[in-house]
C-alpha positions as CSV (number, residue, x, y, z in Angstrom):
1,X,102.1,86.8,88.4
2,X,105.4,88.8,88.1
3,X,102.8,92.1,86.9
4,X,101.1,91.8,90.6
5,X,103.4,90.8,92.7
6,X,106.9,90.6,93.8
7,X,109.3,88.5,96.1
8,X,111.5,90.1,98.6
9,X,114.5,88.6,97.1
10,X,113.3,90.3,93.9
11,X,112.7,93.4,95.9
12,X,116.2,93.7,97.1
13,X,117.3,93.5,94.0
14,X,115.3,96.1,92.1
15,X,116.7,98.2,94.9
16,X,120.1,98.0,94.4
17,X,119.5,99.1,90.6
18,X,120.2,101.8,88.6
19,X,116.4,102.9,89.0
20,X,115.2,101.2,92.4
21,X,111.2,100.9,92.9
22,X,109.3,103.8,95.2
23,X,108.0,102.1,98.0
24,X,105.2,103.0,100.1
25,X,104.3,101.7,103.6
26,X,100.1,101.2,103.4
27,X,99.0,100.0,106.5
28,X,95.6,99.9,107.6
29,X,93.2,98.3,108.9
30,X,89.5,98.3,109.8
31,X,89.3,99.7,113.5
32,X,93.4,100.4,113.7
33,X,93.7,104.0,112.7
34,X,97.6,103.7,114.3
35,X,99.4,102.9,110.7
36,X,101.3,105.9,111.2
37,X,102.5,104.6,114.6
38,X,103.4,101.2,112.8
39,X,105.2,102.7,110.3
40,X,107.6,104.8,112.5
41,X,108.4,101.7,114.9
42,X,109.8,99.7,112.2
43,X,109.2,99.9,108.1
44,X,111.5,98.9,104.5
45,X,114.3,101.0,104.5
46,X,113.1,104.3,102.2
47,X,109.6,103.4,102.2
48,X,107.4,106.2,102.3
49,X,104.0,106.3,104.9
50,X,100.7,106.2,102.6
51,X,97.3,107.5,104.3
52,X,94.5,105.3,103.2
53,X,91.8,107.3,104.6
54,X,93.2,110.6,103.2
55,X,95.3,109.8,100.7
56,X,93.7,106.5,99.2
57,X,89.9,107.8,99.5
58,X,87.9,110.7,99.0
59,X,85.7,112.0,102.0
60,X,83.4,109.0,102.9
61,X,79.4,110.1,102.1
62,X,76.1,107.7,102.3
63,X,75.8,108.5,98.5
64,X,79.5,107.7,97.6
65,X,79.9,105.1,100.5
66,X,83.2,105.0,102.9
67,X,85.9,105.0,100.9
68,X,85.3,107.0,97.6
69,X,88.1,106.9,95.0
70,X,89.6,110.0,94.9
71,X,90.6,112.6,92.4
72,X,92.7,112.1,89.9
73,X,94.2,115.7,90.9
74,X,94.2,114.9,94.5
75,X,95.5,111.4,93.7
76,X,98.5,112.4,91.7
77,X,99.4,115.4,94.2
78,X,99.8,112.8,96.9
79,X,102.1,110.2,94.2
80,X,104.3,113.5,94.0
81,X,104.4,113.5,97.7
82,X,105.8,110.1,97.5
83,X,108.3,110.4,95.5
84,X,106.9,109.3,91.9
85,X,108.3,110.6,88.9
86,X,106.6,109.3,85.4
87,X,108.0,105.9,84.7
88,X,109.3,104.5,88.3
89,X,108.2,101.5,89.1
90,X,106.3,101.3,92.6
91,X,106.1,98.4,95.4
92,X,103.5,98.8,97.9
93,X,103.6,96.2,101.1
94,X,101.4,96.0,104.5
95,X,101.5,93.9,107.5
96,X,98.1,91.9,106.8
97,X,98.7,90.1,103.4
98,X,98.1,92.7,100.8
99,X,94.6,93.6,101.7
100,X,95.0,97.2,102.6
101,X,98.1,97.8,100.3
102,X,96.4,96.7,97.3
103,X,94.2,99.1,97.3
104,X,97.2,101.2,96.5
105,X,98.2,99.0,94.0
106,X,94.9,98.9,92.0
107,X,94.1,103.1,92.8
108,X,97.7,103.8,91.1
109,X,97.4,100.7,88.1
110,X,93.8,103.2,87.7
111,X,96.0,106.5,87.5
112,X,98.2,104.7,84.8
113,X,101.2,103.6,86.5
114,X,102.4,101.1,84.4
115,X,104.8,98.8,86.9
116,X,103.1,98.5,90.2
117,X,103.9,95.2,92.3
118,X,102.4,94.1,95.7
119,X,105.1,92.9,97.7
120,X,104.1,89.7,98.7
121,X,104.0,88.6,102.4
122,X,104.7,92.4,103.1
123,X,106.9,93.2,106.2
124,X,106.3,90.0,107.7
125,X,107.9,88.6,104.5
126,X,110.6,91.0,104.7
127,X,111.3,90.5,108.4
128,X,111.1,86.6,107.8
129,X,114.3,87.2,105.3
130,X,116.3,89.0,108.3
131,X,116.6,92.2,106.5
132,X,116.8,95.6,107.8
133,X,114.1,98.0,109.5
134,X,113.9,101.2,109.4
135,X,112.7,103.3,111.8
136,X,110.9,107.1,112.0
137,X,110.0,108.9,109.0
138,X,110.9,108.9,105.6
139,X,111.6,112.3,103.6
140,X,111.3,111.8,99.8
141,X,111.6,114.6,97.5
142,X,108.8,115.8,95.1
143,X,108.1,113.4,92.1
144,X,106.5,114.7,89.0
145,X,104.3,111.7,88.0
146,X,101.2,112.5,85.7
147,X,98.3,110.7,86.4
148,X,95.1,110.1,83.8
149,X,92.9,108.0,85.7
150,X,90.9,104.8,83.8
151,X,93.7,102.7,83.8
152,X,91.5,100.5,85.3
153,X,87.4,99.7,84.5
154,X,84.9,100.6,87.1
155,X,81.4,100.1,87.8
156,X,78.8,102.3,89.2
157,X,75.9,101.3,91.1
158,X,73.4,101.8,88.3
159,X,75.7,98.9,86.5
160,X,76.0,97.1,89.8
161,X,72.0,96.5,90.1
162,X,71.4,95.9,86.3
163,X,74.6,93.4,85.8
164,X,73.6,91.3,89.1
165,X,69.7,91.6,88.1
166,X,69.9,90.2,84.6
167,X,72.9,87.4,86.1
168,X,75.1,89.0,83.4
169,X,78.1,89.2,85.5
170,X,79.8,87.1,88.5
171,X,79.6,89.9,91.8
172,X,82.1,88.6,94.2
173,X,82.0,89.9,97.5
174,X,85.2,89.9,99.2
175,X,84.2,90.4,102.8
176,X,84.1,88.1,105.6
177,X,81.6,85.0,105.1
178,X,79.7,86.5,108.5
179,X,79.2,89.9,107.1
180,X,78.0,88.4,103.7
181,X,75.2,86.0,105.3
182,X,74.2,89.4,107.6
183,X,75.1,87.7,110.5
184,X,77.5,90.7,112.0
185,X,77.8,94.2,110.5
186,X,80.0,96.2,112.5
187,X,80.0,98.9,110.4
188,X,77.5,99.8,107.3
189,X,73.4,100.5,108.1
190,X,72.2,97.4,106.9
191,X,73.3,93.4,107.5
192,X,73.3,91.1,104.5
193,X,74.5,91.7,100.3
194,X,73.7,92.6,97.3
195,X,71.1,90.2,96.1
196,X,72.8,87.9,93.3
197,X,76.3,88.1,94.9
198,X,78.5,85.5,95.7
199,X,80.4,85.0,98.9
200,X,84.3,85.3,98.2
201,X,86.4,85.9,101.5
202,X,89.7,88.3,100.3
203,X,91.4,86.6,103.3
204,X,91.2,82.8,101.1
205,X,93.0,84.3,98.9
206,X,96.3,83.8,100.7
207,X,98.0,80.9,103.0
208,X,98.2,80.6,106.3
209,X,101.9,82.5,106.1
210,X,100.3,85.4,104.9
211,X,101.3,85.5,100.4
212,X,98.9,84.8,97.9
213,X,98.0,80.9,96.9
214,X,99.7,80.1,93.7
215,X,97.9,81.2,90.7
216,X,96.7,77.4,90.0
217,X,94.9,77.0,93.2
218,X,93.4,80.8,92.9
219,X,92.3,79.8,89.0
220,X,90.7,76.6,90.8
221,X,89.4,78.7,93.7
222,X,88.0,81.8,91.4
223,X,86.5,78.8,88.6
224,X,84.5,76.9,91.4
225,X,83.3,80.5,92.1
226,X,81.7,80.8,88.5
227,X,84.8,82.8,87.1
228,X,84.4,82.2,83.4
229,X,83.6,83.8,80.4
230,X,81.3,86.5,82.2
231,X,82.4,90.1,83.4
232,X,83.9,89.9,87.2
233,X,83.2,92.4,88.9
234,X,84.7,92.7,92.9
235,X,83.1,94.4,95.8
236,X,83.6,94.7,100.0
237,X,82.4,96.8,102.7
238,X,84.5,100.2,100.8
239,X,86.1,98.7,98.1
240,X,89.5,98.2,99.7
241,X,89.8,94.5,100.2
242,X,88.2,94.1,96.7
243,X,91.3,95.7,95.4
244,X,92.5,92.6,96.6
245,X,90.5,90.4,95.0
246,X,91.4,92.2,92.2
247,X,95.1,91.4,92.2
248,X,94.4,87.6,93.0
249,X,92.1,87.5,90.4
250,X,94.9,88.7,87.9
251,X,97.5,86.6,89.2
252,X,95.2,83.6,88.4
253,X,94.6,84.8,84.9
254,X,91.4,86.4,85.3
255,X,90.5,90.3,84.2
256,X,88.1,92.1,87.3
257,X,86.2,95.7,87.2
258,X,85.9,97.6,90.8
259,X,82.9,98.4,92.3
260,X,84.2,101.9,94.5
261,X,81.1,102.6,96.3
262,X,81.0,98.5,97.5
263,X,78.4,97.4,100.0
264,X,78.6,100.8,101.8
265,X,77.1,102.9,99.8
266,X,74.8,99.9,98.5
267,X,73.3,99.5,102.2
268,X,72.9,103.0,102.1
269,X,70.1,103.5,99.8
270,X,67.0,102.1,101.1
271,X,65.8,101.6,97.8
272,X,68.6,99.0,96.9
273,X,67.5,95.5,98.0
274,X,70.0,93.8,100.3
275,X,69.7,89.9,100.6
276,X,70.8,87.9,103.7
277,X,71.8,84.3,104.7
């Protein structure tokens, strides 16, 4: 649990070190493009703004889906921007339980940044504790980080239909239980998901105070599932939320490969089945 995530008392701590954690501020969420805004009204003290859309993601494409993962290059250019040299540890935090800044967390654990930790709660966590805000924008300098990229396994369409086809893996999707049944899709061309998928909501895997369930009711939660012996591998609308999955499938003792492209670029290609209900 400690490799994932991170408390806030922990947090202060690690701060007032001899080599404090780089923080980064990675709000976002699906129809709120305003994380900027949110960040500059009140963030951690010295955490550092994160894009999703252009610093998390390539361009979005129908082939490649909405949320492609980018470049290593353009990846590592933007850790510099942040303030990573090779070796710091990093925190990432959000205001919605993880789901946005994980994708942070996993897209940096994938460059080969060894200590990465979710802050868990995020700033409603931190607020809770009666610690300072910050407000307005942070400066860092330039970090040198190098980044390698497959730090963390991912699979491809191609792997996607032939894994889920042949039952030789479990395919969580992590999006909402409407979306998955194809009852309301605000977003990608066609309702429904990929045939052979199993419904897994990100959102169950927290409480109602917003941090993740402890890792004996996620092992319960992910085992009911079908989380076994078989390859896991995670999927949403853009893979963002399953990033999340992701880190509650490791806190509960369970190893999970990404599938980038996710139901967007799935539903994309009319020649990929799409199941509903």
């Amino acid at each position: 649990m400690g490799d994932v995530l991170i408390g806030v008392d922990e947090l202060v701590e690690a701060m007032l070190s001899d080599r404090p954690p780089v923080v980064l501020d990675v709000r976002w969420q699906l129809g709120d493009d305003r994380g900027a805004e949110h960040y500059r009204a009140g963030h951690l003290p010295g955490a550092v703004f994160v894009d999703l859309n252009r610093e998390l993601a390539a361009p979005a494409t129908p082939a490649d889906g909405r949320h492609p993962l980018p470049a290593v290059d353009e990846l590592q250019a933007a850790a510099r921007r942040w303030g990573i040299d090779d070796g710091d540890p990093v925190v990432v935090y959000d205001d919605c339980g993880g789901l946005s800044a994980a994708r942070a967390w996993w897209l940096l654990r994938w460059g080969s940044v060894a200590q990465v930790q979710i802050l868990d709660g995020g700033l409603g966590a931190w607020r809770s504790a009666g610690l300072r805000i910050s407000t307005g924008d942070a400066t860092p300098r330039t970090g040198d980080v190098v980044l390698r990229g497959g730090g963390l396994p991912t699979a491809g369409i191609d792997e996607v239909a032939a894994r889920s086809a042949d039952s030789g893996a479990l395919l969580l999707d992590a999006r909402a239980p409407e979306r998955f049944r194809g009852e309301n899709e605000p977003i990608d061309p066609r309702p429904g998901h990929i045939p052979g998928a199993v419904s897994a909501p990100a959102g169950e895997n927290l409480t109602t105070d917003g941090v993740f369930r402890d890792p004996a009711e996620l092992r319960e939660r992910f085992a009911a599932l079908g989380a076994g012996n078989r390859q896991i591998i995670s999927y949403c609308g853009s893979g963002i939320t399953a990033a999340h999955q992701i880190a509650a499938l490791a806190v509960a003792g369970f190893d999970a490969v990404l599938y980038p492209g996710s139901y967007s670029q799935w539903s994309s290609d009319p020649a990929r089945p799409v199941a509903v209900g």
